[in-house]
C-alpha positions in Angstrom: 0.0 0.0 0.0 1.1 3.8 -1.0 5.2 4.0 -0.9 5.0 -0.1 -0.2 3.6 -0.7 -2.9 5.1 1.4 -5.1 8.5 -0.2 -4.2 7.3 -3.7 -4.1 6.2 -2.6 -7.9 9.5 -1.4 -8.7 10.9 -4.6 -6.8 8.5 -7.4 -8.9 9.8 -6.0 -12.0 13.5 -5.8 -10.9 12.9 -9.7 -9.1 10.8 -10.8 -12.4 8.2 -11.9 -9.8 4.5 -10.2 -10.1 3.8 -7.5 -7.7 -0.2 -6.0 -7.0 0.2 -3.1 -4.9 -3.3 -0.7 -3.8 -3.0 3.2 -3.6 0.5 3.1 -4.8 2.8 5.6 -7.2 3.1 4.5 -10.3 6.9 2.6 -10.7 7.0 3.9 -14.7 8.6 7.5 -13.0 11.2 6.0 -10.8 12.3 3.2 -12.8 15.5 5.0 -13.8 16.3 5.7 -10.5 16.9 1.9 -9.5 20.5 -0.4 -10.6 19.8 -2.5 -12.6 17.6 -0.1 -14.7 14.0 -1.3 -15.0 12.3 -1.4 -18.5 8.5 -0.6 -19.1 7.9 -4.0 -20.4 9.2 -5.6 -16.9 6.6 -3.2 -15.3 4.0 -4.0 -17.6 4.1 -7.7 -17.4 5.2 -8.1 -13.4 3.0 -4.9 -11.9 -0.8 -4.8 -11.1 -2.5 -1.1 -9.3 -5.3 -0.8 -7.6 -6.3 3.2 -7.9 -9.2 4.3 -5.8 -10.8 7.1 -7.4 -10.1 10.3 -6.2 -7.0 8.7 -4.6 -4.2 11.6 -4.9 -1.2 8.8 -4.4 -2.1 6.5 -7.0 -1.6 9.0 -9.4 2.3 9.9 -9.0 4.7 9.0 -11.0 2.9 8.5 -14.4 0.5 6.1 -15.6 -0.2 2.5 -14.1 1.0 0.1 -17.1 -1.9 -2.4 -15.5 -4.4 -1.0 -13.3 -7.8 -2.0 -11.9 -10.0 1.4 -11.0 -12.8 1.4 -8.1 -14.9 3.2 -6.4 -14.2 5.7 -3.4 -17.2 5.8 -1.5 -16.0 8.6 0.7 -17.6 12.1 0.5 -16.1 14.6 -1.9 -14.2 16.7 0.6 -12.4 14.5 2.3 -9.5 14.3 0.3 -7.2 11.4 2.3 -10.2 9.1 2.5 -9.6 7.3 -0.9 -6.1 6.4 0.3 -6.4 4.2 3.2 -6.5 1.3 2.6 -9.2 -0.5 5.0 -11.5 0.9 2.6 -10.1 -0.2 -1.0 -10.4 -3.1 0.9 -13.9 -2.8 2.0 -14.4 -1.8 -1.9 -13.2 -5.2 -3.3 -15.0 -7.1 -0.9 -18.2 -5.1 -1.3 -17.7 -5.1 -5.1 -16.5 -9.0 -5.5 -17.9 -11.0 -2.9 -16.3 -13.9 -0.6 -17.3 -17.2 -0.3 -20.1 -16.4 1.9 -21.6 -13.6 -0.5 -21.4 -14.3 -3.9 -21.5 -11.6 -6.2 -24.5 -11.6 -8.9 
């Protein structure tokens, strides 16, 4: 989540292992800034985002190569509440279901 996940991102790609990080940066800005050097393909085939809307974090460092949007439910003033991450999490489960509440 946020700078975690924007460095297990830029770790993934560097690793060749896939990374999904929620609320993070995007790795495409600081992938220059790493040894060895990490190319956009390694990003787009080892990173997943998840981006809240509204969520101001998400949005540094340059477009998501893979990303999945949802949906903030917080109100429109509170500008912090789309990163935390209890409630992307609250999102997904409300969105996707579990085993006990199957989505229809």
């Amino acid at each position: 989540h946020s700078l975690g996940g924007g460095l297990a991102l830029i770790t993934g790609a560097q690793t060749q292992t896939l990374a999904i990080a929620i609320s993070a940066p995007s790795a495409v800005m600081g992938r220059s800034a790493v040894t060895p050097e990490i190319s956009l393909e390694d990003i787009k085939q080892r990173s997943y985002s998840v981006i809240p809307q509204r969520d101001i974090i998400s949005h540094l460092g340059g477009e998501h190569m893979n990303s999945a949007g949802i949906k903030c439910r917080a109100g429109a003033n509170d500008f912090f509440a789309c990163h935390y991450a209890y409630r992307s999490l609250c999102e997904l489960m409300y969105t996707c279901g579990n085993v006990k509440r199957p989505v229809y």
